[in-house]
N, C-alpha and C positions, 0 to 999 in steps of 0.2 A: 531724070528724076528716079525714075524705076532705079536703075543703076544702084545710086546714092541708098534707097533703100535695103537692096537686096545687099549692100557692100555692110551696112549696120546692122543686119540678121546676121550677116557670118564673123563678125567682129563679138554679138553678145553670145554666142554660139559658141564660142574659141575661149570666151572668157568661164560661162558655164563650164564647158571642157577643165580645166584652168583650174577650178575650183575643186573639183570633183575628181582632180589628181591628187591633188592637194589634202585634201581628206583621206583620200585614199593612203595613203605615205604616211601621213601621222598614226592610223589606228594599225599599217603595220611596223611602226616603232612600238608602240603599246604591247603590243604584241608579243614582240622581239624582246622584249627584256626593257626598256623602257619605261617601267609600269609609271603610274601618279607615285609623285614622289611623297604624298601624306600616307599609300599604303605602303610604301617603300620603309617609311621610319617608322611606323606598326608592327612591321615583318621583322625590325632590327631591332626592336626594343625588348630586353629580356623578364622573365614575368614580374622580376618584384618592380620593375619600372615601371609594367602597367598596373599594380597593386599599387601605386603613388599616386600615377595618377588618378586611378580609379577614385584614392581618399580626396586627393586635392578636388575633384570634380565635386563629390559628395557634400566639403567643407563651403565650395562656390553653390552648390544647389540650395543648402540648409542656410545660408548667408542672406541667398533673394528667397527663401521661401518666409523668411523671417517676418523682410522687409517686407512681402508682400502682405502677412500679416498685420503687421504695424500699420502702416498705410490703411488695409482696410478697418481696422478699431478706429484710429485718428477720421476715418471720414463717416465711420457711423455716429461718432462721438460730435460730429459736425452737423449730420442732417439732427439730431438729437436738441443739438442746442440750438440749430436754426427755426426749428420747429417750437423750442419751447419761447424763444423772443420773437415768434410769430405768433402766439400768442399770448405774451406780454402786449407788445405791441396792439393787439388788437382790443382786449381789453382794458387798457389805457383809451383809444379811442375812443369805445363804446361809454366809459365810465363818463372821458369830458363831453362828450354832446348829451350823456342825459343829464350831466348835470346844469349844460344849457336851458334844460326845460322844466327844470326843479323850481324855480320862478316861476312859472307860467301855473304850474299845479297847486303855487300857493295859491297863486291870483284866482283859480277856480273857486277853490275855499272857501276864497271871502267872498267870491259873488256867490258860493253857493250859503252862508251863514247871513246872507242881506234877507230879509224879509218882503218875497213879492206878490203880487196878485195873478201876477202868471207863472200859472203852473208852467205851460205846456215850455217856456224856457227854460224853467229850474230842471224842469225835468229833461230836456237836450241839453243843460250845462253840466249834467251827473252822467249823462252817456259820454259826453265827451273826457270828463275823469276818467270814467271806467276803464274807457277805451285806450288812454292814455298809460293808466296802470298797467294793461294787460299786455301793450308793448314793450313796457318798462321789464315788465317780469319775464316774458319772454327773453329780453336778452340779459336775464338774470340779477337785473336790480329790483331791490326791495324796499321796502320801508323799512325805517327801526323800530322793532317794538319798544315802548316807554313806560305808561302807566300800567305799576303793575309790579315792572318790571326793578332788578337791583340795579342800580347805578353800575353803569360801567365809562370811567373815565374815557375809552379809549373810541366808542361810539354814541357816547351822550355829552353835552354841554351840559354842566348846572350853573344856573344864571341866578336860582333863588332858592335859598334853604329856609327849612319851617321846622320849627318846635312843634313836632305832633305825637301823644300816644297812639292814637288809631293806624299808624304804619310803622313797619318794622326800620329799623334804622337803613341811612342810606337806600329805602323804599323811594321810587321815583312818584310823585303826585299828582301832576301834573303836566301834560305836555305843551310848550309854547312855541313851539316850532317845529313842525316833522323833518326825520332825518332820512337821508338816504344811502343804500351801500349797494352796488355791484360785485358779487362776489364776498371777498373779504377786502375789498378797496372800499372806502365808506368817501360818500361822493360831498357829504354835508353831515353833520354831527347833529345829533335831533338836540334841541334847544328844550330846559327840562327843569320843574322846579321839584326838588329833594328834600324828603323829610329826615330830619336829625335821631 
């Protein structure tokens, strides 16, 4: 067994050796005149050929520096509008669940317009509006102003006109139903009667 060992030490031995001739021989071809044949057509190229290629490299540089411009507008121009339908999206969102709950704040209303002998309810059914409002507003929905206010088709309903001197024309009079808007999305149209 020794043997067999000692016979596979002098076999990778021979082969190292082997190698290291071998290396040896090619870098004195290099040497010799041999050289890399890419500085060999360098050395043979006369100047206005490397003035060509100098421009041809220059016309390839300004070609991908272009593109790489291009590229970078086309992907700013992409986080831009991914960002702006990210918040589209979000405020679409926000607008339909509050106006899930635009019912619920009528319903307040009229239990808070009912006439009771407890106080101390009427008064936890007005904490609960409040409170209601003031998450409304923070995530920047409002009420519509009305009474007062000039008729605006595009965030008022008028459901009833009146012959009145005492308000200026298209004067709103009366509100019948509160309106609500998130933003400039109007999530319900305030319900509204208008003087002529």
């Amino acid at each position: 067994m020794l043997k067999n060992e000692e016979n596979e030490a002098e076999e990778s031995k021979a082969e190292k050796d082997d190698l290291i001739e071998d290396a040896d021989a090619s870098s004195e071809k290099t040497q010799d005149g041999d050289a890399n044949p890419n500085e060999q057509d360098i050395t043979d190229m006369s100047r206005e050929e490397l003035e060509q290629e100098i421009i041809e490299l220059k016309k390839e540089n300004d070609k991908y520096y272009k593109h790489l411009q291009r590229t970078a507008a086309e992907f700013d121009n992409y986080k831009k509008r991914v960002s702006k339908e990210k918040d589209e999206i979000y405020n679409l969102a926000i607008g339909d669940t509050v106006a899930k709950y635009v019912n619920v704040l009528d319903n307040i209303d009229r239990a808070l317009a009912v006439e009771s002998a407890d106080e101390k309810m009427i008064e936890g059914i007005a904490l609960i509006k409040k409170q209601m409002l003031e998450i409304m507003t923070s995530l920047g929905c409002t009420e519509i102003p009305t009474v007062g206010e000039q008729f605006n088709p595009e965030i008022h309903d008028a459901v009833l006109h009146i012959e009145s001197d005492e308000y200026g024309e298209q004067q709103i009079v009366e509100e019948l139903r509160k309106g609500y808007k998130c933003g400039d999305r109007v999530i319900r149209h305030a319900m509204v009667k208008v003087a002529n």
